[in-house]
Residue frames as qw, qx, qy, qz and C-alpha x, y, z in Angstrom:
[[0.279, -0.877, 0.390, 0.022, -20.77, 30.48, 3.08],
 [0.602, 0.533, -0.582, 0.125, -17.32, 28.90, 1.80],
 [0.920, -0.285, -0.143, 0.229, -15.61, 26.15, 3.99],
 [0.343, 0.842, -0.392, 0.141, -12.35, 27.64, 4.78],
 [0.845, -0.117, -0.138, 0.502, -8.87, 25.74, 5.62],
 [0.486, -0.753, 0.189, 0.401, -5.33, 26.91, 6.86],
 [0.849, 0.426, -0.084, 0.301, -3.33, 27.34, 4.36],
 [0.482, -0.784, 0.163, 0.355, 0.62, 27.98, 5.73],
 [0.707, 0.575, 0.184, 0.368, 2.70, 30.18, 3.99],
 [0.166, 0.661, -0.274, 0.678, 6.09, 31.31, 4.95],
 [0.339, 0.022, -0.660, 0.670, 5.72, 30.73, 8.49],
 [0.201, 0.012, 0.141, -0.969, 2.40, 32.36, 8.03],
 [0.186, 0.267, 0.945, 0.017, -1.10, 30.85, 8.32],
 [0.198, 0.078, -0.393, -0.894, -3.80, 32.14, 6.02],
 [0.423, 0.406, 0.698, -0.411, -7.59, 31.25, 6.33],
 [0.212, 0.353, -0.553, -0.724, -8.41, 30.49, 2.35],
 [0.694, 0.335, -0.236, -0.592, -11.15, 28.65, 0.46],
 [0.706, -0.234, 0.660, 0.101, -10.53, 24.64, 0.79],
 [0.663, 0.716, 0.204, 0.081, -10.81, 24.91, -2.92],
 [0.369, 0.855, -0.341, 0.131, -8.16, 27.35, -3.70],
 [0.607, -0.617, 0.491, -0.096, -6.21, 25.36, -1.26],
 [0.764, -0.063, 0.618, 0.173, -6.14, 22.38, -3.19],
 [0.622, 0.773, 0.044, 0.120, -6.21, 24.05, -6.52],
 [0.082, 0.772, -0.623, 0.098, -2.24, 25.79, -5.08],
 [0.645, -0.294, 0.695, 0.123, -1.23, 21.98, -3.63],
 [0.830, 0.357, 0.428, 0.017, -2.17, 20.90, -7.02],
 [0.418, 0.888, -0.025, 0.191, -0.16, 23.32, -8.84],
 [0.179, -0.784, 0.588, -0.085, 3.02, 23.33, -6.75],
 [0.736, -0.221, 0.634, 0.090, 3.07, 19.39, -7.11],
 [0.713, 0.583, 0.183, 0.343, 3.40, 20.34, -11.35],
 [0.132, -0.953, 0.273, 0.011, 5.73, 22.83, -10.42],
 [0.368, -0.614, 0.698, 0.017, 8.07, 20.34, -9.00],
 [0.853, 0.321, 0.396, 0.110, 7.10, 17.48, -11.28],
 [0.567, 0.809, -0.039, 0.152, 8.39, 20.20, -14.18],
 [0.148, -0.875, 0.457, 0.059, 11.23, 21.18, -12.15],
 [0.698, -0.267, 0.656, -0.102, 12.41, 17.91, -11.71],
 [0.792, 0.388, 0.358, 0.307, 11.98, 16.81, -15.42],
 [0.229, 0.947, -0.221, -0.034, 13.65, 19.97, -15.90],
 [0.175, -0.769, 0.614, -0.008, 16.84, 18.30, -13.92],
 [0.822, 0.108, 0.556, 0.061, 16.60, 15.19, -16.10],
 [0.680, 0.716, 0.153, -0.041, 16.20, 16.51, -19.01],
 [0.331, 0.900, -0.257, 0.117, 18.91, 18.94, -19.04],
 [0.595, -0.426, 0.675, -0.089, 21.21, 16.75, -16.53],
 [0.844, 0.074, 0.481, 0.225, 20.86, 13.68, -19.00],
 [0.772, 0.593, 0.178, 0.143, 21.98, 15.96, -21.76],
 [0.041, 0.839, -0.514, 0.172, 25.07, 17.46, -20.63],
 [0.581, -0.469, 0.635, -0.198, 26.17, 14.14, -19.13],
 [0.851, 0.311, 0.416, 0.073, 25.50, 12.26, -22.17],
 [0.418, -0.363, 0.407, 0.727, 27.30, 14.84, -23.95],
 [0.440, 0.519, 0.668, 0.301, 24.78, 14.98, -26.95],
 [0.200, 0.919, 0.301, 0.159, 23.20, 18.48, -26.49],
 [0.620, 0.372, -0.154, 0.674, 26.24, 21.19, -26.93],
 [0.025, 0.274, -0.407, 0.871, 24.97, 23.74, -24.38],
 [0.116, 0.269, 0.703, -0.648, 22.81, 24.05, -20.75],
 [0.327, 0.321, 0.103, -0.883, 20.02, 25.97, -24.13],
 [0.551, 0.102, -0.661, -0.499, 19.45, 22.90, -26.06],
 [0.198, -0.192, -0.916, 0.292, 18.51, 21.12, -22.74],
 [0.073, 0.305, 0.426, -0.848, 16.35, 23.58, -22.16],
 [0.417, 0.285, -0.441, -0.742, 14.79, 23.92, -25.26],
 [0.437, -0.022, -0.897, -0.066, 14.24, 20.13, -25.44],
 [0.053, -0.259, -0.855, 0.446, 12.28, 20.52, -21.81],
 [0.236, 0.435, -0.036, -0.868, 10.42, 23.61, -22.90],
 [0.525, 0.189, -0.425, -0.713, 9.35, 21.68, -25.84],
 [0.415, -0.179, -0.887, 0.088, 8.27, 18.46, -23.77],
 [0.056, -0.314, -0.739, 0.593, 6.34, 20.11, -21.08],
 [0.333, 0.273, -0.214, -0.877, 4.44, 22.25, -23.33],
 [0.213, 0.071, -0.774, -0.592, 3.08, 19.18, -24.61],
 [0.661, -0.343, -0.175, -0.644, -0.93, 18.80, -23.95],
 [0.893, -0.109, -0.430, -0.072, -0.73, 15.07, -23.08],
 [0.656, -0.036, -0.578, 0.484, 2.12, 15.36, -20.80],
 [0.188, -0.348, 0.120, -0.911, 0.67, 18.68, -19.16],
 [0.757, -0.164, -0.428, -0.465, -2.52, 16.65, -18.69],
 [0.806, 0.059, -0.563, 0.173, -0.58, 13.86, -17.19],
 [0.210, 0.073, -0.548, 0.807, 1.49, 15.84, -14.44],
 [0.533, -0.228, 0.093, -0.809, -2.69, 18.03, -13.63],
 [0.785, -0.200, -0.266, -0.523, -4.29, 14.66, -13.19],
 [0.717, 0.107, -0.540, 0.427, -1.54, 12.75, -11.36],
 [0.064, 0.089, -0.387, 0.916, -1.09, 15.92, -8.90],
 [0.576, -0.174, -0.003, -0.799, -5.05, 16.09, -8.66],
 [0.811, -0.111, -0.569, -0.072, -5.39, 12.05, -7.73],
 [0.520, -0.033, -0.666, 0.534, -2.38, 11.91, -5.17],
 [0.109, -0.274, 0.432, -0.852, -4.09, 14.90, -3.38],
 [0.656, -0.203, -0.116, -0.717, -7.30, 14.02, -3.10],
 [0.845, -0.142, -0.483, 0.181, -6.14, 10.34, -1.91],
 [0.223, 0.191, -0.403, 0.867, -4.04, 12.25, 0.69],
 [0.195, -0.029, 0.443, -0.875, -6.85, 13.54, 1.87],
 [0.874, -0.170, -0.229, -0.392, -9.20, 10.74, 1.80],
 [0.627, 0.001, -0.690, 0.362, -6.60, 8.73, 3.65],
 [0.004, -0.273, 0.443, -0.854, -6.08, 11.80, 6.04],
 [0.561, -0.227, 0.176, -0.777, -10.04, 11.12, 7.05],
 [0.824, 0.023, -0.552, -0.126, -9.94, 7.61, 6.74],
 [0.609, -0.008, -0.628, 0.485, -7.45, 7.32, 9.43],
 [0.114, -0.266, 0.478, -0.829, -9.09, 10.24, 11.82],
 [0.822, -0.148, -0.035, -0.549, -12.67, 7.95, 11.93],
 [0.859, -0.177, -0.481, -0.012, -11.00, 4.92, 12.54],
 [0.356, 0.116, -0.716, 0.590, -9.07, 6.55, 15.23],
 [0.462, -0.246, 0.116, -0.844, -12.21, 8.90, 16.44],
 [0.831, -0.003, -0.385, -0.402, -13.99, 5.17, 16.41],
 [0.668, 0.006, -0.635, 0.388, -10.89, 3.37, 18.40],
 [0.181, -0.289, 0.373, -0.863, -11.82, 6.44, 21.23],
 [0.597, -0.180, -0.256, -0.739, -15.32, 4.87, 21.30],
 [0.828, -0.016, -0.536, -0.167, -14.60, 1.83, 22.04],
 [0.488, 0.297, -0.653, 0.497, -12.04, 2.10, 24.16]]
C-alpha cells in the first residue's frame, strides 16, 4: 500500500502519494527558479538597453533554460533543498518528541 501525504491545493487538501508530492514541490521550485531567470534575463536586457525588444529577451531565456546542464542544475538543486527540508522537518520533531521525554 502507498504512504500517502496532504497535499494542499487551492484551499483544498488532497490525499496523494508522498512521491508525487515531492515530485510537484520539486517541479514548482524549477518553475519559479525559470520564472525568475526569466525576470533577469529579460529585465537585464531592456534596462541595459542591448536587446531591442521584450522577444530577444525572451529568446535569449528560452535558449538558456533549454540548456541540459542548466536544466540539470535547477532538478538537482530543487531535489536537494527538498529533501533537506524534510530531513530537517524530522530532525527537529525527534528532538522535540525526545525533549517531551525527558521533561
Amino acid at each position: 500500500m502507498l504512504e500517502t501525504t496532504l497535499l494542499v491545493v487551492s484551499g483544498k487538501k488532497l490525499a496523494v502519494p508522498r512521491l508525487l508530492k515531492r515530485i510537484l514541490q520539486v517541479a514548482v521550485a524549477v518553475g519559479l527558479t525559470a520564472a525568475v531567470l526569466l525576470v533577469v534575463i529579460v529585465g537585464n536586457g531592456l534596462l541595459v538597453g542591448r536587446q531591442a525588444s521584450l522577444q530577444a529577451g525572451i529568446n535569449l531565456w528560452l535558449a538558456f533554460i533549454k540548456r541540459p546542464d542548466i536544466l540539470a542544475t535547477m532538478v538537482l538543486t530543487a531535489l536537494v533543498t527538498v529533501r533537506f527540508v524534510y530531513w530537517q522537518r524530522n530532525q527537529e520533531r525527534r528532538a522535540g518528541s525526545a525533549d517531551r521525554m525527558h521533561s
